[in-house]
TIPAMAR-761641 format. One record per residue (C-alpha): residue number from 1; residue in three letters; x, y, z. Coordinates in nm, 2 decimals. Layout:
REM TIPAMAR-761641
(r NUM Ala (X Y Z)),
...
***
This chain:
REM TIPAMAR-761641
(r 1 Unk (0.62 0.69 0.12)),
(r 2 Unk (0.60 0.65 0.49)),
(r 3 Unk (0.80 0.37 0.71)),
(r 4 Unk (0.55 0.13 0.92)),
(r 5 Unk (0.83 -0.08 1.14)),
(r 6 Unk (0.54 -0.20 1.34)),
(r 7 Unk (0.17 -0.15 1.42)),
(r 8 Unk (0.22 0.08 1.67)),
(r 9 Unk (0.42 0.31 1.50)),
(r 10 Unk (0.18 0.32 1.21)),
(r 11 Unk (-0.09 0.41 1.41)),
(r 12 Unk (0.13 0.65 1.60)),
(r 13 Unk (0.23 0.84 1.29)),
(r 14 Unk (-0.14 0.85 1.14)),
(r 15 Unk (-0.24 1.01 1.44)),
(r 16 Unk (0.07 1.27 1.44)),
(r 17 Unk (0.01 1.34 1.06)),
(r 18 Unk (-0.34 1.38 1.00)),
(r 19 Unk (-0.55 1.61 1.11)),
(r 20 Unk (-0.84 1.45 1.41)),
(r 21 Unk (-1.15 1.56 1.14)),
(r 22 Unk (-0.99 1.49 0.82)),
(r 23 Unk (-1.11 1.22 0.61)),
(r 24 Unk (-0.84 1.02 0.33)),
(r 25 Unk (-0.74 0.73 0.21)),
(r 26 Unk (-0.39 0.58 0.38)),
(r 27 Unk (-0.22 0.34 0.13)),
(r 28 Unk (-0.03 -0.01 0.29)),
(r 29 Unk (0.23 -0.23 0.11)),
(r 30 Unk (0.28 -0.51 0.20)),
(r 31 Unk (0.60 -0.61 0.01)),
(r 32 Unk (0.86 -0.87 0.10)),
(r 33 Unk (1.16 -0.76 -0.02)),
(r 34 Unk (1.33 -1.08 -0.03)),
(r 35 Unk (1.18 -1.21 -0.32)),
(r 36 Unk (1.38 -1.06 -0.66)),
(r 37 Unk (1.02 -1.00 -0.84)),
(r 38 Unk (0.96 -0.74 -0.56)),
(r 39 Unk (1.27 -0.62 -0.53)),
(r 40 Unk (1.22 -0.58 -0.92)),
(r 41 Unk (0.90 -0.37 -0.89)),
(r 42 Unk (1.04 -0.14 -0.56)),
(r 43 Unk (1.34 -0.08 -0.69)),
(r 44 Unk (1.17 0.07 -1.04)),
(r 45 Unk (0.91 0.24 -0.87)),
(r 46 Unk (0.96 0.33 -0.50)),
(r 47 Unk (1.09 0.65 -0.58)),
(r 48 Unk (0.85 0.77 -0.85)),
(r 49 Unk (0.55 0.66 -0.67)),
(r 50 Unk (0.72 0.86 -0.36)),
(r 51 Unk (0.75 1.17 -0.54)),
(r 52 Unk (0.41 1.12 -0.76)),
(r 53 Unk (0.14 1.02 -0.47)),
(r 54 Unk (0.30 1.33 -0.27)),
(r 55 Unk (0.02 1.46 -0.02)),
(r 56 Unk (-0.23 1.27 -0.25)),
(r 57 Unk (-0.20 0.91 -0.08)),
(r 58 Unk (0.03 0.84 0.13)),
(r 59 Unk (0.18 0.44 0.15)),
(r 60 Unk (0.31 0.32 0.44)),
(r 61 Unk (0.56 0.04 0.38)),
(r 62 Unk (0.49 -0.25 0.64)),
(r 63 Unk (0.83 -0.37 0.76)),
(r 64 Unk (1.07 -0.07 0.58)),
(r 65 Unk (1.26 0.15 0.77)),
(r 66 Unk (1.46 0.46 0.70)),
(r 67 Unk (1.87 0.61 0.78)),
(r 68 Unk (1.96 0.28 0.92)),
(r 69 Unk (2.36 0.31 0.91)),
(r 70 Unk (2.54 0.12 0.64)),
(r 71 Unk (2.76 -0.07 0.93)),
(r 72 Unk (2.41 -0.20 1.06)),
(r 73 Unk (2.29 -0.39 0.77)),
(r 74 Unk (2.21 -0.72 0.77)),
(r 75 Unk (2.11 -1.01 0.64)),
(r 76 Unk (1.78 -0.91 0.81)),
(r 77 Unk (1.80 -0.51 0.77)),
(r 78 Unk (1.83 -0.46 0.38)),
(r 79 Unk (1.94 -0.09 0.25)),
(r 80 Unk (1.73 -0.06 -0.06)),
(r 81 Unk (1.97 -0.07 -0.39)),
(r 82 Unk (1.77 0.19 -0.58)),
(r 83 Unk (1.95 0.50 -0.73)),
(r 84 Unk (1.82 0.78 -0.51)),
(r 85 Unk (1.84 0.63 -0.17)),
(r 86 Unk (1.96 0.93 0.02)),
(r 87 Unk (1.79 0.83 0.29)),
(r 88 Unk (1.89 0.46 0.34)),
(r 89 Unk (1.56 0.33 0.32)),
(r 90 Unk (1.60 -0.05 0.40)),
(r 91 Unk (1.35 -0.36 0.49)),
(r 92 Unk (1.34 -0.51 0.81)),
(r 93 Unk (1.27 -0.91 0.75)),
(r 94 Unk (1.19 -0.97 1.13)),
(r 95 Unk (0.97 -0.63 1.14)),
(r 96 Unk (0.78 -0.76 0.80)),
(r 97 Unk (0.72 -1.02 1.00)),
(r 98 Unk (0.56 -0.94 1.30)),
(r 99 Unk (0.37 -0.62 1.18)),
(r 100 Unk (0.23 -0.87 0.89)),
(r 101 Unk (0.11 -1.14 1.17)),
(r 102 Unk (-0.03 -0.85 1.29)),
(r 103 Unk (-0.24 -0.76 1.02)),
(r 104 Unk (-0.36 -1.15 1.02)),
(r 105 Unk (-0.55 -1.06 1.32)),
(r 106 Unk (-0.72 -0.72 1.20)),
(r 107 Unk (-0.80 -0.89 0.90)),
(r 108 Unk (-1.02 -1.15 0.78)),
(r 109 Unk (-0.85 -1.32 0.49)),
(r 110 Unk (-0.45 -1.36 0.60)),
(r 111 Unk (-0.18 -1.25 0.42)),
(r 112 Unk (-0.04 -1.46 0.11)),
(r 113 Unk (0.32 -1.37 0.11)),
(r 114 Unk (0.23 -1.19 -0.23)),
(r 115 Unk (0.25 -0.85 -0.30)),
(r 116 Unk (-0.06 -0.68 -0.21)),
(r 117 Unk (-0.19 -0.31 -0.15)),
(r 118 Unk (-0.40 -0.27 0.09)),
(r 119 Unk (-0.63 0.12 0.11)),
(r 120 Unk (-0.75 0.20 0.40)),
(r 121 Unk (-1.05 0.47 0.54)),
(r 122 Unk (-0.88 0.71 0.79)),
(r 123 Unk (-1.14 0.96 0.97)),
(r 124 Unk (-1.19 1.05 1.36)),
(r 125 Unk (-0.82 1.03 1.36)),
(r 126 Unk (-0.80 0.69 1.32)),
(r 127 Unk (-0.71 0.38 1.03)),
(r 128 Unk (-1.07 0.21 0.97)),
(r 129 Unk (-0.87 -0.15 0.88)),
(r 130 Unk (-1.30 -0.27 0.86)),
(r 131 Unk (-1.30 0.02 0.54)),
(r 132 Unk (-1.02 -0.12 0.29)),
(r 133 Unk (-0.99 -0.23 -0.03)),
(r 134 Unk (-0.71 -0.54 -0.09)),
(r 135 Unk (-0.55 -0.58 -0.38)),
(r 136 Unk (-0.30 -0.87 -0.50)),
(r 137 Unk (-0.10 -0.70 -0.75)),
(r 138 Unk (0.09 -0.99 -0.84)),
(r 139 Unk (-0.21 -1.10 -1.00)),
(r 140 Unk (-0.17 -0.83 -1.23)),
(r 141 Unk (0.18 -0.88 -1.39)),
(r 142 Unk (0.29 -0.81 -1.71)),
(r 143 Unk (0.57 -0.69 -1.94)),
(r 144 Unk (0.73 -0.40 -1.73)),
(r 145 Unk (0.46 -0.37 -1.43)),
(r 146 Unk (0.25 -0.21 -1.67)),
(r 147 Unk (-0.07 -0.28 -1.55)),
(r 148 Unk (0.07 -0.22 -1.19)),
(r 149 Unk (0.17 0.08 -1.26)),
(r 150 Unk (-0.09 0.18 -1.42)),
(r 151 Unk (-0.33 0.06 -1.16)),
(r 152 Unk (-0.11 0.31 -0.91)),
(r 153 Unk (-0.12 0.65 -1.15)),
(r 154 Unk (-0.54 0.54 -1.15)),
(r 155 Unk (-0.55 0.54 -0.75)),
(r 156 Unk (-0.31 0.80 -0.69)),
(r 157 Unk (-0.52 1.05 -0.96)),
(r 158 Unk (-0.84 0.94 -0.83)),
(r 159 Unk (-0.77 0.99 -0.44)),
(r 160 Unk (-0.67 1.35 -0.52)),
(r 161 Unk (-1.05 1.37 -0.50)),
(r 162 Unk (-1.18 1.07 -0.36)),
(r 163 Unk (-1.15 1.03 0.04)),
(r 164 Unk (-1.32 0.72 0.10)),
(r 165 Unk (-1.25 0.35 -0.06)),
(r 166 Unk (-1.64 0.30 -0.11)),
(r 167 Unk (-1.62 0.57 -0.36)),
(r 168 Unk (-1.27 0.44 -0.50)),
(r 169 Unk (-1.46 0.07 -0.54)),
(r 170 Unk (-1.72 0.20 -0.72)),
(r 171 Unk (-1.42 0.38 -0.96)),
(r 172 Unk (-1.24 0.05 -1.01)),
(r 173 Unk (-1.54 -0.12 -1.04)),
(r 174 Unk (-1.67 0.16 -1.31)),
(r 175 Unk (-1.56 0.23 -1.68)),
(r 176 Unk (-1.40 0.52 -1.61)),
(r 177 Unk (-1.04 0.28 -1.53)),
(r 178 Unk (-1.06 0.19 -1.86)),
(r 179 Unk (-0.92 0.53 -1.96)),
(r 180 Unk (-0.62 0.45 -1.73)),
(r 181 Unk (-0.59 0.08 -1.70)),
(r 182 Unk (-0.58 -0.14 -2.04)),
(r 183 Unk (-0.62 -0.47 -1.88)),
(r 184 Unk (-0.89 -0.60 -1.61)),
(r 185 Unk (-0.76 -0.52 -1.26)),
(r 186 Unk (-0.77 -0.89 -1.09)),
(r 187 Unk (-0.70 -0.95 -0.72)),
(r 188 Unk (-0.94 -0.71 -0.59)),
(r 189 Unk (-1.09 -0.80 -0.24)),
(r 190 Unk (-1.34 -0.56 -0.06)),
(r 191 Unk (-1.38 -0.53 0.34)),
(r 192 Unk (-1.72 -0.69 0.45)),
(r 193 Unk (-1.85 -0.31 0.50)),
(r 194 Unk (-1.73 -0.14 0.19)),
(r 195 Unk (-1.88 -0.43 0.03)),
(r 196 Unk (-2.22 -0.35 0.18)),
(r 197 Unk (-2.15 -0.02 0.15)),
(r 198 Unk (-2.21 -0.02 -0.26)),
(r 199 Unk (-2.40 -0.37 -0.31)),
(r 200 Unk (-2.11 -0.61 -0.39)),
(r 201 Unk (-1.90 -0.83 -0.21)),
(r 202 Unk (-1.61 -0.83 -0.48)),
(r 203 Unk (-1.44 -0.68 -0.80)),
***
C-alpha cells in the first residue's frame, strides 16, 4: 500500500518507483474513510491486502497518509484504528478531497462518493488514467466483504502475470473468475480505450 496525499505526489512516486520501460498495473482507492462501512472493510483488510499484493500491484490510497504524529490528529487527519498500525497510517478528509476533484477532471464519469478501485496502465514511466478499469465495489457487498475480497485475491493473483488492464478485462470478463469469484462482479466500468481495445464498452 502506497500513500497518494495528492496528484502530484502520486505521480511523483510512480515515477521514483518504477522503472522508465517497465510496464504494470498501479491500483487506486478511492476510499472515504468517514463512512463506518469503509472504515469496516479498511480496517479488516488494509493490512492483509498490504502484505498480500506485495510487489504484485501496488494501491495507492487517494487522500491516506503515513507517521502523522498522534498530537496532530484531527477531526480532519484520522490515524487508522487497525491493529498493526506501526506506521500511523491516517486519512486526510481535506486531501481526499482535493486529490478526488482531481480525478473528476482526468476522468470521464465523476466520482460517486462510493468505494471504488480504480487499475490503472503504467508504461513510458508514466499512469495511463485513459487505460483503467473502474470498479464500484460497494456494488459488490455481501456477508463479510466476501465477494470484495475475493474480487482482490483474483486481481492481485492475476497481475502477478498480467501488466496491462485490457488483458485483466478480458479475465474479469472470462470464466476463468469463476474459479475465484462465486458471485457476478457488478460495478465494472472500462476506459473508452480499453474498451476499444477488446470490443466492449462494459462488464
Amino acid at each position: 500500500m502506497e500513500e497518494a496525499l495528492t496528484l502530484q505526489k502520486l505521480n511523483r512516486k510512480v515515477s521514483y518507483k518504477y522503472d522508465y520501460d517497465e510496464k504494470r498495473i498501479v491500483g487506486i482507492m478511492l476510499a472515504r474513510y468517514d463512512l463506518p462501512l469503509t472504515q469496516s472493510i479498511v480496517d479488516s483488510c488494509y493490512l492483509y491486502w498490504h502484505y498480500n499484493t506485495s510487489k504484485t500491484l501496488d494501491f495507492f490510497w487517494a487522500g491516506y497518509g503515513e507517521y502523522l504524529c498522534p498530537d496532530e490528529e484531527s477531526s480532519n487527519k484520522i490515524i487508522l484504528k487497525f491493529d498493526g498500525n506501526n506506521t500511523r497510517v491516517y486519512y486526510d478528509r481535506k486531501a481526499f478531497i482535493s486529490i478526488k476533484n482531481e480525478f473528476n477532471q482526468i476522468f470521464k464519469k465523476p466520482y460517486q462518493d462510493k468505494l471504488q478501485l480504480i487499475l490503472v496502465n503504467y508504461y513510458d514511466g508514466k499512469l495511463r488514467f485513459d487505460e483503467s478499469i473502474k470498479i464500484d465495489l460497494e456494488e459488490n457487498l455481501d456477508s463479510n466483504f466476501a465477494t470484495i475480497r475475493e474480487l482482490v485475491e483474483f486481481i492481485t493473483n492475476e497481475c502477478a502475470e498480467t501488466y496491462d488492464v485490457a488483458n485483466l478485462a478480458r479475465k474479469l470478463k472470462s470464466e476463468r473468475i469463476k474459479d475465484y469469484v462465486k458471485n457476478q462482479i457488478k460495478g465494472i466500468t472500462l476506459s473508452d480505450v480499453i474498451g476499444t481495445a477488446i470490443g466492449i464498452v462494459g462488464l
